[in-house]
C-alpha positions as CSV (number, residue, x, y, z in Angstrom):
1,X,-24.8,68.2,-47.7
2,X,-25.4,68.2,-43.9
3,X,-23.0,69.8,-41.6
4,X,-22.5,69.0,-38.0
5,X,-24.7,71.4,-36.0
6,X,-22.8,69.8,-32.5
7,X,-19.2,70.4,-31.8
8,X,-17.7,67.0,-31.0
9,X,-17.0,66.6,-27.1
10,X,-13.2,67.4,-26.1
11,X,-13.5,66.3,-22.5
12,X,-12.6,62.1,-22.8
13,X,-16.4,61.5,-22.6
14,X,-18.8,59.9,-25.5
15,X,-22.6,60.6,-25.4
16,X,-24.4,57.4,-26.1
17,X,-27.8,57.5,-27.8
18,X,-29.9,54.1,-27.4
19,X,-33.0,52.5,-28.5
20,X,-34.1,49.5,-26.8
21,X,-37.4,47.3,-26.2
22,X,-38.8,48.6,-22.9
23,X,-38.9,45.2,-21.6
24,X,-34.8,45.4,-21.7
25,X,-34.4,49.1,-20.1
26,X,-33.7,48.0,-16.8
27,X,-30.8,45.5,-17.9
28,X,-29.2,48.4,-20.5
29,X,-29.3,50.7,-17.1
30,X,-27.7,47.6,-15.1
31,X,-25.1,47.4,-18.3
32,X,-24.1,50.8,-18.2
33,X,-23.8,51.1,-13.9
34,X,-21.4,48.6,-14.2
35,X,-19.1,49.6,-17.2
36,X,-18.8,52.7,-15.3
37,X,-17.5,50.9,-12.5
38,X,-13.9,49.9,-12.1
39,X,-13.8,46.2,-12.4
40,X,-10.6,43.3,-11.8
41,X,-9.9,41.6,-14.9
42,X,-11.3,37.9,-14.8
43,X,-8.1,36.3,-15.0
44,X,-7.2,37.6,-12.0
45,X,-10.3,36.3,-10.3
46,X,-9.9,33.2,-11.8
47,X,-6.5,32.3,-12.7
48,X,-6.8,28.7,-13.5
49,X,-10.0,29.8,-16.0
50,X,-10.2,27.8,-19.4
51,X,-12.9,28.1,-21.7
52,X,-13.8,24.2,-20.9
53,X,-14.3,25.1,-17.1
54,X,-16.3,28.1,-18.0
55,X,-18.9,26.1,-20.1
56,X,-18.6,23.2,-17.7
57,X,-20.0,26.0,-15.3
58,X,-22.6,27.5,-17.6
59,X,-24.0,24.0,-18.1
60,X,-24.1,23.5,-14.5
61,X,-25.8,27.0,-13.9
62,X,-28.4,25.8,-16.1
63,X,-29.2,22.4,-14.7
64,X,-28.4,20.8,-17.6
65,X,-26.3,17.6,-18.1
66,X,-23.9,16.7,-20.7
67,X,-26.1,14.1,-22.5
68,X,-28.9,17.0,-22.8
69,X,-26.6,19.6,-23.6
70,X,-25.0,17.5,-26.8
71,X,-28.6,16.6,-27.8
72,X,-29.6,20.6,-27.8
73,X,-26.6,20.9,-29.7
74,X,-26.5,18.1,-32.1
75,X,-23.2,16.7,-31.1
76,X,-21.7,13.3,-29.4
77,X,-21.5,13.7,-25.4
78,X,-18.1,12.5,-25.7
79,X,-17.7,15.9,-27.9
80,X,-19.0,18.1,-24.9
81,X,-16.6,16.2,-22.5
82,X,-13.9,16.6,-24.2
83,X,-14.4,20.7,-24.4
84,X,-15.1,20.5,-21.0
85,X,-12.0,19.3,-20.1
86,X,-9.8,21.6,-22.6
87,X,-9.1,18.4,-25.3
88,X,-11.2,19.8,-28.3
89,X,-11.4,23.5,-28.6
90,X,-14.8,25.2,-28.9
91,X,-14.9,27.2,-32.1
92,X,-16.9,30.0,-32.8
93,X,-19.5,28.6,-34.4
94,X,-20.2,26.1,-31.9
95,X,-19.7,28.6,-28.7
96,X,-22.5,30.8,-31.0
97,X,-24.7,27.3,-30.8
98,X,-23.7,27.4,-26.8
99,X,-24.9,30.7,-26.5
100,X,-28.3,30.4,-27.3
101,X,-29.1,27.0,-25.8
102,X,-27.4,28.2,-22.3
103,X,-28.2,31.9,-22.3
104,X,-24.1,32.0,-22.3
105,X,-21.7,34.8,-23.8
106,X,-20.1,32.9,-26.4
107,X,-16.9,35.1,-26.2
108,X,-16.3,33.7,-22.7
109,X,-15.6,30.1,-24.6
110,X,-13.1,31.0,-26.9
């Protein structure tokens, strides 16, 4: 059996080991200056924040209307209107769906 030949750190710190494309260094880098950054909580930035405002802003980011949007997705438009304005909740498979056709963190929409 193998034994640990490093003595586990003591200090509050983790060492973090990663292997990633080279074409996505420069965004891990990014990723990690900012987590080691103190940062205000988003609800405090935006209060009044649903997830229906926050894909209503996604969708907007990526030029896309609502009638292109529900044909990416499969859906009605009155579907994507009504989660845009907070009547029908986005679930998680359909903020997953959201996340790849607007390049969108699907957490952010539940």
């Amino acid at each position: 059996m193998l034994e640990l030949t490093k003595k586990p750190r003591t200090d509050g710190r983790w060492e973090i080991c990663a292997i990633v494309p080279e074409n996505r260094v420069n965004f891990v880098t990014v990723a990690i200056e900012e987590a080691a950054t103190p940062s205000v909580p988003a609800s405090e930035v935006f209060p009044n924040s649903t997830p229906g405002t926050r894909l209503r802003g996604a969708r907007g980011l990526m030029g896309m209307t609502q009638a292109k949007l529900a044909e990416k997705l499969g859906v009605r438009v009155q579907n994507i209107s009504a989660m845009e304005n907070d009547r029908r909740p986005i679930g998680k498979a359909m903020a997953k769906k959201i996340e790849v056709v607007l390049e969108f963190p699907y957490q952010a929409l539940l």
